[in-house]
N, C-alpha and C positions, 0 to 999 in steps of 0.2 A: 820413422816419420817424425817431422822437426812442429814446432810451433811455433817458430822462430820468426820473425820478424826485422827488415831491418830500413832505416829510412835516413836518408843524410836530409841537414835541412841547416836554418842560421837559428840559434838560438835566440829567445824571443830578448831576453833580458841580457844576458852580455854581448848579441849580434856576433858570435865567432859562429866556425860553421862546426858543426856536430854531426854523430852520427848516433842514432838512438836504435838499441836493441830490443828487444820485445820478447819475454818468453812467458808462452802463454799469457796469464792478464796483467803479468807485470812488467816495470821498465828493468831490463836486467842490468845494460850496459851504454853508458855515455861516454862518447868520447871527441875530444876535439879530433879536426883534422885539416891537413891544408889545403885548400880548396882554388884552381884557377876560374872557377865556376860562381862566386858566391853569388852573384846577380841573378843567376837562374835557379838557386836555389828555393826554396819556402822556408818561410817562417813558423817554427815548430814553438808552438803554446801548449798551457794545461790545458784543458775542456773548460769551457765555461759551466760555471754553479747560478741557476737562478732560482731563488728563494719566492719570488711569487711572480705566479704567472696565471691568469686566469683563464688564460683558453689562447688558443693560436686556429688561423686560417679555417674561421667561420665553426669550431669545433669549443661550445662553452661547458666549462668543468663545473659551471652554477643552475645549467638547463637542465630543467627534468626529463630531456629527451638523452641526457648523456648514455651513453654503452660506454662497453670494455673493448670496441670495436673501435669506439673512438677515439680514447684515449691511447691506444697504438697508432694511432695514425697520427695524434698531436706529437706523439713521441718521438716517432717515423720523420716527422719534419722537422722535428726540435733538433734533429741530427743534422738539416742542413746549414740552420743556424751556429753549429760548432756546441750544442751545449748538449753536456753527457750527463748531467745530472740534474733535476727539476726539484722544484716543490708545488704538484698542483695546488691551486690555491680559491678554496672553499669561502664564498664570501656570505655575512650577514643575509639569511632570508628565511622561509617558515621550517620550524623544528624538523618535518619530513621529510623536504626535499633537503637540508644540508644531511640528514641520514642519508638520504639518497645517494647521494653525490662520491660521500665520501664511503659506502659501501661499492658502489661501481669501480672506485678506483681501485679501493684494495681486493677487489676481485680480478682485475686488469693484471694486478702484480700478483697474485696468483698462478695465474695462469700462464704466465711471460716470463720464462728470467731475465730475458735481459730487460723489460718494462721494469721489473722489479730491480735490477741493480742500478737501473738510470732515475728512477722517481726513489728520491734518499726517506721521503717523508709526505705529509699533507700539511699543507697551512691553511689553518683557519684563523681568518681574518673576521672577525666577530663571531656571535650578535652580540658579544659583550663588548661595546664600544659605546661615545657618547651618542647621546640621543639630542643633540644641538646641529641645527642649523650649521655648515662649517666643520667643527668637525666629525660631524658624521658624512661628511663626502656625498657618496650617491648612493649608499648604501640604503636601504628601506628603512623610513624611519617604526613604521611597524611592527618588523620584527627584532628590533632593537630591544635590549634585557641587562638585565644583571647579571653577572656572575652566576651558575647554575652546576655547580659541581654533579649532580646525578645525572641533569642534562649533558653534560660534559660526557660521563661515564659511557652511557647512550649510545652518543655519537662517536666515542670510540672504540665502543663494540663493533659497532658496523664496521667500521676503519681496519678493525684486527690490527689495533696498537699501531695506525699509521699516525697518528696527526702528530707531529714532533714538535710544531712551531703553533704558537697561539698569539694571534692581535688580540690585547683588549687595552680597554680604558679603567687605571685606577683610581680612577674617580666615583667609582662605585662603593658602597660599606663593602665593608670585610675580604674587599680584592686582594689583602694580604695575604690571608688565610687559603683567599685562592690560591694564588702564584705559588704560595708554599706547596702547596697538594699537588701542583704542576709538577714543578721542580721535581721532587721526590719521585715522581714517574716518569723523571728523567725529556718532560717535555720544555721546550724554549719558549719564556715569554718575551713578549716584545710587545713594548707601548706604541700604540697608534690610536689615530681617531680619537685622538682624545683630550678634554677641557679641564684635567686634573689642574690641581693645582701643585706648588713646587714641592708642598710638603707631603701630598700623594704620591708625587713621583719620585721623592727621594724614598717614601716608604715599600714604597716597589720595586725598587735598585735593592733594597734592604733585603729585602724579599728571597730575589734572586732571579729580576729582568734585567734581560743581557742585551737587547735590541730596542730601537724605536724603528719604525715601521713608514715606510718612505717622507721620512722627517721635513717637515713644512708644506705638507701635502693635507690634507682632511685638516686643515683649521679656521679658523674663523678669518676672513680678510682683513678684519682691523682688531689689532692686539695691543696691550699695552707695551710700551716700549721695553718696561722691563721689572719686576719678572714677568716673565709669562713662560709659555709649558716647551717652548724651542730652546731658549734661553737654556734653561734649566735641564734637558736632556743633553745640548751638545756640553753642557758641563760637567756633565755624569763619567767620568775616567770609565766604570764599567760598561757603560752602553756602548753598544757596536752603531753604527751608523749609515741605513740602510737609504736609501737614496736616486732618483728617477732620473737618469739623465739624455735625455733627449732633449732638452735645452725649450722645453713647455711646460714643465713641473716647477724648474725654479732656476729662476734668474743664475747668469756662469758664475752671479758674486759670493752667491749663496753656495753653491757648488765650491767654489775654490777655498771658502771657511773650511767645510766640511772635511775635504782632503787635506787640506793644510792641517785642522788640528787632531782631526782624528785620525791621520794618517793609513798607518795599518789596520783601523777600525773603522775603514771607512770600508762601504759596501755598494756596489751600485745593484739594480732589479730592474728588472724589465717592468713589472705591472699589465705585462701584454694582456687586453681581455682580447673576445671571441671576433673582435672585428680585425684585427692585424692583416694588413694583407687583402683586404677587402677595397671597393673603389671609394672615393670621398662622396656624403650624401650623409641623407636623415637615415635615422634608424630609429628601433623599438624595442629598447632591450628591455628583459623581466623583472631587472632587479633596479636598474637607472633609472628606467621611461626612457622619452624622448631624446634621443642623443644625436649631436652632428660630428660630424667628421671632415674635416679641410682638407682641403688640397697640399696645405703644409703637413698634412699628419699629426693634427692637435684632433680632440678627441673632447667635447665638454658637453654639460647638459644643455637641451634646445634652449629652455627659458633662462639659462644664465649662462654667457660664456666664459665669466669668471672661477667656473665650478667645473673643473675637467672630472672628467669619469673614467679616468684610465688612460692607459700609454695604448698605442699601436705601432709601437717599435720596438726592437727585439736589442737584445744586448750589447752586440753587434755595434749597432745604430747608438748608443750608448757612448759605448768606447768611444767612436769615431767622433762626436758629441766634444767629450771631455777633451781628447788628445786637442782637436783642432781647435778651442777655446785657448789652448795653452794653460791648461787648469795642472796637470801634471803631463807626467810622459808614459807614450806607445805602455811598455814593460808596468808601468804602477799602476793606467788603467785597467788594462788586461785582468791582472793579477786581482783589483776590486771586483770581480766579477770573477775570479776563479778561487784562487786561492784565499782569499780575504771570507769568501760566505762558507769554504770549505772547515775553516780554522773554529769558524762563528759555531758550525755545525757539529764540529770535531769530529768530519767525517776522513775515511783513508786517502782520499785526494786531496787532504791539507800540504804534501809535503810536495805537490808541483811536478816539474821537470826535475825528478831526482830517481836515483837509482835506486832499485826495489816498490817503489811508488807504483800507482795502479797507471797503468798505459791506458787513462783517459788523454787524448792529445787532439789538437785539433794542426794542422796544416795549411796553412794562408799564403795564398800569392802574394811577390813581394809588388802589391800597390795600395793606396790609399783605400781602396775599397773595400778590403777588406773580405775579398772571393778566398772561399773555403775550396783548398782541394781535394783536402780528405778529411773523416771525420772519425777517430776508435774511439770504442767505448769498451773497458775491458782487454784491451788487446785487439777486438775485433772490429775490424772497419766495417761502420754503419753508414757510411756516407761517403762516397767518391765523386768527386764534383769536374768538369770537362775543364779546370782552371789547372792544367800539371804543368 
């Protein structure tokens, strides 16, 4: 009995046509081939990696109604989206329910392997971020805090050593001392939400933060021209450069910086919360309030529409975002969204469409739309979609 696997398709990055082998969870065998067919071919990519996502199709990772019931089922869809590998994403709210949260999920992986080999880690995105107007986003400014290493400790008891990635603001005393004590537990910081100043954030690059956290997003609407805390992180060489691109986070000019200078350290994220997928109309979320939702798919607090509260679009919708601005190309986007948060992570999906690499693949009809026809994770297809 074989485990074999095999799938001809056009390669995503040099567009020749390929044939990809599969044994068991890994890619064993790439090869070109000549093809009178390439038109009907599919476009063979890595799995998409998304580093924060806070909930997908009415299903939130920050409700204290969440199960382990649920989070299979976000995950179950996150497979039709093309993405094999997740970091649910724990936002800013009371000491309890983020216990909560992030105990449900590490009992999800528990009990799933493949939940477990597809969720890499947890991201918590606070409560240690600024407590200002701006950038603290829509996050509650109540249960916004210090730095809380025992608290920390706590919360990733519950976790059983999930949470990998931490937002905070080093503009708090002694964040150094935090981010050090991260590190050493082998967890990733990343500055967001936050009103440091240039020489907090250089102290925290010092440190041993490797990320900012969907950069120009949770800050103040009028900043000094210069310094100020943008400036000074896309100037940071070690900072990776995480990034919203649905073209309602930030302007294509700001986007086209980003990729331009940070190149291979540019990262894009979805930010998807629990509404993704839902119709446009008011909502009432626990940790925003009041929130609308347009018919374009922008996503902001009722009382200010300058104050989004999150994406409702998926990675996907991203890509498609960047390439069609003409910001980079099809292959560089792609790759910001796989390979780029993989590297970030230094997880075994760093090394792509390569041989011995883990057979995360996804399968794209050749059109702009960007229809999934299939989706492995592992070697195993989780998703087969009516696009062949």
């Amino acid at each position: 009995m074989t485990s074999k696997k095999v799938f001809q398709g056009i390669h995503y990055k040099t567009k020749k046509p390929i044939q990809v082998t599969l044994n068991a969870d890994k890619i064993e065998r790439i090869e070109e081939f000549d093809s009178d067919r390439n038109d009907y071919l599919p476009i063979i990519t890595p799995g998409l990696v998304d580093l924060q996502i806070n909930g997908f199709k009415g299903i939130d990772f920050n409700a204290t109604s969440l199960s382990k019931e649920m989070i299979k089922d976000v995950t179950r869809a996150l497979f039709e989206e093309g993405v094999t590998t997740y970091y649910p994403t724990v936002i800013t709210n009371g000491d309890k329910e983020i216990e909560k949260a992030v105990y449900e999920i590490s009992q999800a992986c528990k009990e799933d392997e493949m939940i477990s080999k597809t969720i890499a880690g947890i991201h918590l995105e606070g409560p240690f971020i600024s407590s200002e107007d701006g950038p603290r986003g829509a996050h509650g400014q109540e249960y916004v805090k210090a730095p809380d290493w025992k608290l920390f400790q706590r919360w990733q008891g519950a976790a059983q050593g999930k949470i990998k990635l931490l937002t905070l603001s080093p503009e708090w005393p002694n964040s150094s001392e935090f981010i050090l004590k991260c590190i050493k537990k082998g967890i990733q910081i990343s500055i967001g939400h936050t009103a440091a100043t240039v020489e907090q954030i250089q102290e925290a690059v010092e440190a041993g933060a490797s990320m900012s956290t969907h950069l120009g997003n949770g800050a103040h609407l009028m900043l000094p021209r210069h310094p100020n805390y943008i400036w000074e992180q896309l100037a940071q060489d070690d900072l990776w450069t995480c990034c919203i691109g649905d073209g309602f986070h930030l302007p294509d000019s700001v986007l086209k910086i980003i990729f331009k200078l940070k190149k291979e350290r540019a990262v894009l994220v979805s930010d998807a919360v629990y509404l993704s997928g839902l119709e446009p109309g008011e909502y009432n979320t626990h940790i925003g309030g009041e929130v609308i939702l347009t018919k374009e798919g922008k996503l902001h607090l009722s009382h200010n529409p300058d104050l989004l509260a999150g994406s409702v679009q998926m990675l996907k919708e991203g890509i498609r975002h960047i390439v069609d601005a003409g910001i980079c190309s099809f292959a560089e986007a792609w790759e910001a969204a796989s390979l780029h948060p993989s590297r970030l992570m230094n997880l075994a999906s760093k090394f792509g469409l390569e041989e011995n690499a883990p057979a995360d693949l996804v399968l794209l009809k050749q059109d702009s739309d960007l229809k999934i026809s299939h989706t492995l994770k592992n070697g195993q297809i989780v998703f087969e979609g009516k696009y062949k």
